[in-house]
C-alpha positions as CSV (number, residue, x, y, z in Angstrom):
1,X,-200.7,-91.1,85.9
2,X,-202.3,-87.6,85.1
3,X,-201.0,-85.2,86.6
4,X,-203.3,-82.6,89.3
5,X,-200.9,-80.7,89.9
6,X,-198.0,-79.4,88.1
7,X,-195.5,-76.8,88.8
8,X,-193.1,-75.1,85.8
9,X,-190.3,-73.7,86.4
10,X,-191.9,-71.6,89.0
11,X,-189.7,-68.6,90.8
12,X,-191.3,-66.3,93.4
13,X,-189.4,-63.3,94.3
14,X,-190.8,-60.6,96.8
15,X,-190.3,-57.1,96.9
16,X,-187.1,-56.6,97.8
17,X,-185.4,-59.4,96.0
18,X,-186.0,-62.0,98.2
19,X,-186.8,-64.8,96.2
20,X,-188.6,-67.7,98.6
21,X,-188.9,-70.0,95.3
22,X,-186.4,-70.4,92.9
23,X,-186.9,-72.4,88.9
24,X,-189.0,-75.4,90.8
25,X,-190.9,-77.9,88.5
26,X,-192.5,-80.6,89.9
27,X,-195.5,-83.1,89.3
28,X,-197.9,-84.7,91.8
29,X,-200.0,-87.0,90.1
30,X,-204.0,-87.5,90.3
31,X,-204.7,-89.8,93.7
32,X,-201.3,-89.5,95.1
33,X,-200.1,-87.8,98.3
34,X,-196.8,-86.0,97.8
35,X,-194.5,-84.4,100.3
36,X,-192.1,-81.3,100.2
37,X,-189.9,-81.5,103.2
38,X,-187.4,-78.9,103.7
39,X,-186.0,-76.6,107.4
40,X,-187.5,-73.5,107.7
41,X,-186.8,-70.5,105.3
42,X,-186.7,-73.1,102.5
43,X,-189.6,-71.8,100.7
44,X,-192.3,-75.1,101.6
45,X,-195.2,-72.7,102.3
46,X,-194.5,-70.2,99.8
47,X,-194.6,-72.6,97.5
48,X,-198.0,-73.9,98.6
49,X,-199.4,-70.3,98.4
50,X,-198.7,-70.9,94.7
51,X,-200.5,-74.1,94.5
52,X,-203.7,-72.6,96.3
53,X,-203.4,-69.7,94.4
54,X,-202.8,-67.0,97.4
55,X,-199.5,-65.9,95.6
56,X,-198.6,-65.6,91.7
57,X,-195.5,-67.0,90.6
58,X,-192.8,-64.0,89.3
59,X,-192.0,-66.7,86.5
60,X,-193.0,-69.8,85.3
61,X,-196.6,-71.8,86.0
62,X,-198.7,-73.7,88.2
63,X,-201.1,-75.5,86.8
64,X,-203.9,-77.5,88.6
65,X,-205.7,-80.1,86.5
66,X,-204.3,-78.3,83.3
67,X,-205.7,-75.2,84.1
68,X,-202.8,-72.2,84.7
69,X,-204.1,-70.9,87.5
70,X,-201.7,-67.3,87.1
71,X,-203.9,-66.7,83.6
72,X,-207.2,-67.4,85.2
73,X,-208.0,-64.2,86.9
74,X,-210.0,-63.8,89.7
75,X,-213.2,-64.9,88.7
76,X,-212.6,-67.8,87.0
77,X,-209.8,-68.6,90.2
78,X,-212.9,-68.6,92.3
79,X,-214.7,-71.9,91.5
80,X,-210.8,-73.8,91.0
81,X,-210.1,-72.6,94.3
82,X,-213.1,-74.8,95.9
83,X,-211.6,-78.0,94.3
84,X,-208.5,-77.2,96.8
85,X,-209.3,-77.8,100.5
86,X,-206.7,-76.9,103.1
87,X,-205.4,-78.0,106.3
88,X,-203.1,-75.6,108.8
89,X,-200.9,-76.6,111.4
90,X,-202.7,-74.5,114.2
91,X,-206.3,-75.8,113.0
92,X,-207.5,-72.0,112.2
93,X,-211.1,-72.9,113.7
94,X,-213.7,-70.6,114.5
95,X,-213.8,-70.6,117.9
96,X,-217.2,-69.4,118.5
97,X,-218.7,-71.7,116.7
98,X,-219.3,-75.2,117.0
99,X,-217.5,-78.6,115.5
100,X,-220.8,-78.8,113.6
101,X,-220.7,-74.8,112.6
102,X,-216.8,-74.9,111.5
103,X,-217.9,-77.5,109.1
104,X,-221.1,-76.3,107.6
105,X,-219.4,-72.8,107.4
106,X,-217.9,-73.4,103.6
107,X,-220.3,-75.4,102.9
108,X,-222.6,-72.3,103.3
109,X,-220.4,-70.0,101.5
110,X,-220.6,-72.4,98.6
111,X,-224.7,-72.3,98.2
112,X,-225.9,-75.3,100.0
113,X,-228.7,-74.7,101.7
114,X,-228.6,-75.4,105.6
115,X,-230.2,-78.3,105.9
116,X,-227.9,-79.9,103.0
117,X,-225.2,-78.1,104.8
118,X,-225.9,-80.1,108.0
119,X,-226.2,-83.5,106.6
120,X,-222.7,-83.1,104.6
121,X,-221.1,-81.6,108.1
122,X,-222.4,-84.9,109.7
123,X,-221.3,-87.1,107.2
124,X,-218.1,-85.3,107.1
125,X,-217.8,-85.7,110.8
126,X,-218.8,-89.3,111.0
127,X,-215.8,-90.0,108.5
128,X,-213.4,-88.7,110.5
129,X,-214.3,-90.4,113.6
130,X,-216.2,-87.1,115.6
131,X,-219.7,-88.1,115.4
132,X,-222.0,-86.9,118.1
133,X,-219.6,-83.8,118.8
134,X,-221.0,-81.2,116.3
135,X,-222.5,-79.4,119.4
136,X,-219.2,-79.3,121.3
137,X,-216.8,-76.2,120.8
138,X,-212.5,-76.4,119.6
139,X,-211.7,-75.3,122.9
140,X,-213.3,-78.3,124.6
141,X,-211.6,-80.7,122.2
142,X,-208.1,-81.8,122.4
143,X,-205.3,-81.1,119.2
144,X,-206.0,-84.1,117.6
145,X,-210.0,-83.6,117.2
146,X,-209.5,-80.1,116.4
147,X,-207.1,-81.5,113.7
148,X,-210.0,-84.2,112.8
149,X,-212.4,-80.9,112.3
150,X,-209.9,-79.2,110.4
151,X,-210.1,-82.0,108.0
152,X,-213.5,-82.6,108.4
153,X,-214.0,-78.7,106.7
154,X,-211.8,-79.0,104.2
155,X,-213.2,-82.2,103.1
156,X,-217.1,-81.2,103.1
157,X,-216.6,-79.6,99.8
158,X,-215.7,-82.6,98.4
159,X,-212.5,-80.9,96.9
160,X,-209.8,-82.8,94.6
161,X,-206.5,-81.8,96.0
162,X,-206.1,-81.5,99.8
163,X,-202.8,-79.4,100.8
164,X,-201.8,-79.6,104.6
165,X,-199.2,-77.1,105.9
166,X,-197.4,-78.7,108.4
167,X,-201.0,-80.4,109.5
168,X,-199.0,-82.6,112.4
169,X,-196.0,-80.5,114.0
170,X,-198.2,-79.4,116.8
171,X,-199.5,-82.7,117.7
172,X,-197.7,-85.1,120.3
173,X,-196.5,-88.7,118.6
174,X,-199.6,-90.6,119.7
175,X,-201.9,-88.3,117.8
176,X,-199.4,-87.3,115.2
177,X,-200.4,-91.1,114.0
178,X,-203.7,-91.3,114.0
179,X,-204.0,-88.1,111.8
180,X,-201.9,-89.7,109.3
181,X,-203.7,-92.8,109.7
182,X,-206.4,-90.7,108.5
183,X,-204.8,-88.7,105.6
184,X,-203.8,-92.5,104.6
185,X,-207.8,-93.2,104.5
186,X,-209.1,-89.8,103.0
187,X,-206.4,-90.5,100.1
188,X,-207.2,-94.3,99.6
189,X,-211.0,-94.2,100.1
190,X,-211.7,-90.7,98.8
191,X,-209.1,-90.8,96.0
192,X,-208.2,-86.9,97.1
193,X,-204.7,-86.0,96.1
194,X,-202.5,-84.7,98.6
195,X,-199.6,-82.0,98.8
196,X,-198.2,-81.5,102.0
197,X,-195.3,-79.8,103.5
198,X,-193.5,-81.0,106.4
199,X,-190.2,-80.5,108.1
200,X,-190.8,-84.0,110.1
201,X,-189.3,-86.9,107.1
202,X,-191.3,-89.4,110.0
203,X,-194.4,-88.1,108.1
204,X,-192.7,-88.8,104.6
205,X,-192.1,-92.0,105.6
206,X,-195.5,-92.8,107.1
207,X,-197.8,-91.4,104.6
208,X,-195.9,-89.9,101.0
209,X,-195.8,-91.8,97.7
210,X,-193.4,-89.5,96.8
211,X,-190.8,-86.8,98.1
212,X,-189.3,-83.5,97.2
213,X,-186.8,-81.8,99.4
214,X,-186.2,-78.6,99.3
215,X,-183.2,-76.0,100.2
216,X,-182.6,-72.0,99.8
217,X,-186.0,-72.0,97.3
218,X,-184.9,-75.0,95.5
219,X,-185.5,-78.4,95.2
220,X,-182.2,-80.1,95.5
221,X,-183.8,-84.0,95.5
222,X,-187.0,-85.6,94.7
223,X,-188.2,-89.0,93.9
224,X,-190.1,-92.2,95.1
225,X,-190.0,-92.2,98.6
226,X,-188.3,-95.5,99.4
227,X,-185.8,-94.8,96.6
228,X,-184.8,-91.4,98.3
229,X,-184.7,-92.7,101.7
230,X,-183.0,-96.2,100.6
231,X,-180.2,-93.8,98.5
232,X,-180.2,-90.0,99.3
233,X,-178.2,-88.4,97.0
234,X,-177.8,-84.5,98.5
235,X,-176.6,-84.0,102.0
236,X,-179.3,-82.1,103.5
237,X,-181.9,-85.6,102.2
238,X,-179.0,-87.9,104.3
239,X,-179.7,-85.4,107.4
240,X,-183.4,-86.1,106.8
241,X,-183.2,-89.4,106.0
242,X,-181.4,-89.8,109.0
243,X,-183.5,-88.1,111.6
244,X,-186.4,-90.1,110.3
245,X,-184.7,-94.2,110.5
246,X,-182.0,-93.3,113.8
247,X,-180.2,-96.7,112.5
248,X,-177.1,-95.7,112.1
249,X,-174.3,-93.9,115.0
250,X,-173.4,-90.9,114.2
251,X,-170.9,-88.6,116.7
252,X,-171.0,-89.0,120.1
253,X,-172.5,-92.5,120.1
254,X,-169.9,-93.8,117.8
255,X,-167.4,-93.0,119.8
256,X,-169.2,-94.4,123.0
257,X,-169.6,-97.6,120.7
258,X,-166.1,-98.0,119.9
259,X,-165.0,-97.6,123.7
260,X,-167.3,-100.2,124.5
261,X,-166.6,-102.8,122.1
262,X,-163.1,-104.0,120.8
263,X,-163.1,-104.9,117.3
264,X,-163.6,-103.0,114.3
265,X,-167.0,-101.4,113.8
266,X,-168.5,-101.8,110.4
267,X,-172.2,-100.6,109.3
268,X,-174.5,-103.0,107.2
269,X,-177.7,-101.8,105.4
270,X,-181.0,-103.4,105.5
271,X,-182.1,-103.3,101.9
272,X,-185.5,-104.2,100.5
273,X,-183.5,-106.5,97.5
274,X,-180.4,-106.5,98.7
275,X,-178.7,-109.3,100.0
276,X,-175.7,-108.1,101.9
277,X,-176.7,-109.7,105.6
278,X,-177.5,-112.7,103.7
279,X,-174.1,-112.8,102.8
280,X,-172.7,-112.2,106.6
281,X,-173.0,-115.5,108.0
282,X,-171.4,-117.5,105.1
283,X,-168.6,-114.4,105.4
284,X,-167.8,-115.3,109.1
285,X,-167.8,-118.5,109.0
286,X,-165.6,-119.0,106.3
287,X,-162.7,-116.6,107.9
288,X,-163.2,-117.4,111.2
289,X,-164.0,-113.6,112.4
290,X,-166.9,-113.6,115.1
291,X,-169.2,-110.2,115.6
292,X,-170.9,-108.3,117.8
293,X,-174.6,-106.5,117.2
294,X,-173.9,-103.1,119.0
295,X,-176.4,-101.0,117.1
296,X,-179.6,-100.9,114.8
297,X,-182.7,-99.7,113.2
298,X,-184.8,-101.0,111.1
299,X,-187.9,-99.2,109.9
300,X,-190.8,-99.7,107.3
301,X,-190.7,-97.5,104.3
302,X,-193.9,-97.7,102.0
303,X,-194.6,-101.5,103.2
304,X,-190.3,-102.7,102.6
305,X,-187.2,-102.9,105.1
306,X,-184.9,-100.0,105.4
307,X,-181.9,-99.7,107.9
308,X,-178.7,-100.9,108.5
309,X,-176.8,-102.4,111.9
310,X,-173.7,-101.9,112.8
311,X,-171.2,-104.6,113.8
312,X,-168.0,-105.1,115.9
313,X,-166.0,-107.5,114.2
314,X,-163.4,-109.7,115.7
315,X,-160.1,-111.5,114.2
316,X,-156.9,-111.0,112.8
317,X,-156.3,-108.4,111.1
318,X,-156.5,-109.9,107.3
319,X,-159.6,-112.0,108.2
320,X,-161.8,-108.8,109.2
321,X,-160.8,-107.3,106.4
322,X,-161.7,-109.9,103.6
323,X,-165.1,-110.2,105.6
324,X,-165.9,-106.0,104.8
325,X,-164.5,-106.5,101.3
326,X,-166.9,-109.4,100.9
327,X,-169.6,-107.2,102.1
328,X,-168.4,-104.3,100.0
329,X,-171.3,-102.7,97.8
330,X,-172.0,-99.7,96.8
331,X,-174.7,-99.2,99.9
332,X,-172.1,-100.5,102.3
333,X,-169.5,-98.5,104.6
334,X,-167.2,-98.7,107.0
335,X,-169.1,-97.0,110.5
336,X,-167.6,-93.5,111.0
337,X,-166.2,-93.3,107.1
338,X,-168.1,-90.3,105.4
């Protein structure tokens, strides 16, 4: 796949000696939507004021569609910079001018004359499900239509890459999905590669082909989605990963599990390929140990099962334990072990 946008061993450091970015090398390929998930402070937005441009890397490159965009200058910056639309967590709309206004305003600035302006705003608008509201204003519309305008803009220049800065953590859940529904629709129907940073992995989940996470300025894990949420490998992707699929007790609830139900608590993960619960029945049967469902989640990463329950089994001693070791696998542990 070629790659749109590519970052080189990129380090930002500030005056000061703060460095927000720190050796990151990444690729997001053409037509693919790509997410950088990280807490805050770990350097997410400062790294996508590299990709738009907004901020020079100290070393290394970012390079959009080949083009280095550090040994451009600021002329020949200009016209890259309209193949990159953007989309902010707090909308930045104009808020004296209309749905219609917000969206012909770039279009403007880039030469089109008003009446070609308006038709492209409309069009725009129609996409993303606001048609008939250009004459309304962003405060009479709720967040999720000022977010819909907010794409609306940065689509109506027809750019390549679309970047979104946290474009969902101020909506509510409801709304939260119908943006992404939408994302899913601008990237499959428009072909428009995305980069967007999150701290939410629900929106990984729901929308990313792939995943970087990142941690003090650095990216500590990145890969295809389902492979880093099906096998994180660095203990601040396991937190994510976590927060995102809630399938497996962790703390307070384990403990409330165990008083609950007698017999020894053992978690099995749900697997796209893997047949460990295929192998539970056959396992109980054969040594006589019977089981309890006490917890679960199971979720849908990129269209395949991911999850695990967890199990309360019951027997002798010696029977419950030939049941784990025959559901031993390198995905598989004992609820509570670490």
């Amino acid at each position: 796949m070629t790659a749109a946008i590519e970052l080189r061993g990129v380090r930002k450091e500030f005056p000061g000696g703060a460095v927000a970015v720190d050796d990151v090398s990444l690729t997001v390929g053409a037509g693919s939507v790509f997410g950088v998930v990280g807490h805050s402070g770990a350097g997410k937005s400062t790294l996508l004021r590299l990709v738009n441009g907004l901020e020079e890397p100290t070393a290394g490159s970012v390079l959009l569609d080949g083009q280095d965009l550090a040994a451009l200058g600021e002329r020949r910056l200009r016209p890259v910079r309209r193949d990159i639309g953007m989309i902010f967590q707090q909308f930045n709309l104009f808020r004296s001018r209309t749905v219609l206004g917000n969206v012909t305003y770039p279009l403007r600035l880039a030469g089109l004359d008003r009446a070609a302006a308006r038709a492209r705003a409309e069009e725009t608008l129609d996409f993303v499900g606001l048609a008939g509201h250009g004459k309304r204003y962003p405060e009479q519309l709720s967040g999720g239509q000022r977010q819909r305008v907010g794409i609306a803009r940065a689509l109506a220049t027809r750019p390549k890459v679309l970047l979104c800065d946290e474009a969902t953590s101020a909506l509510d859940p409801q709304t939260t999905g119908e943006v992404l529904a939408l994302l899913r629709r601008v990237n499959r129907e428009l072909g428009v590669t995305i980069l967007l940073i999150t701290h939410e992995m629900e929106v990984v989940r729901t929308l990313c082909d792939r995943v970087a996470v990142m941690e003090d300025g650095r990216v500590v894990e990145s890969g295809e989605v389902y492979e880093v949420f099906a096998r994180p490998a660095h203990p601040t992707t396991a937190a994510f990963v976590r927060s995102a699929l809630h399938g497996e007790p962790d703390g307070p609830l384990l403990e409330r599990l165990r008083a609950r139900h007698p017999g020894r608590l053992v978690t099995v993960p749900v697997v796209d390929g893997a047949a460990v619960l295929d192998d539970l029945s056959p396992l109980l049967r054969e040594n006589g140990v019977d089981f309890t469902l006490v917890h679960g989640g199971v979720a849908e990463v990129r269209g395949r099962p991911l999850g695990s329950v967890t199990l309360a089994l019951r027997g002798g001693d010696a029977a419950v334990e030939a049941v784990v070791r025959g559901l031993a696998a390198p995905a598989q542990r004992e609820a509570g072990v670490r």
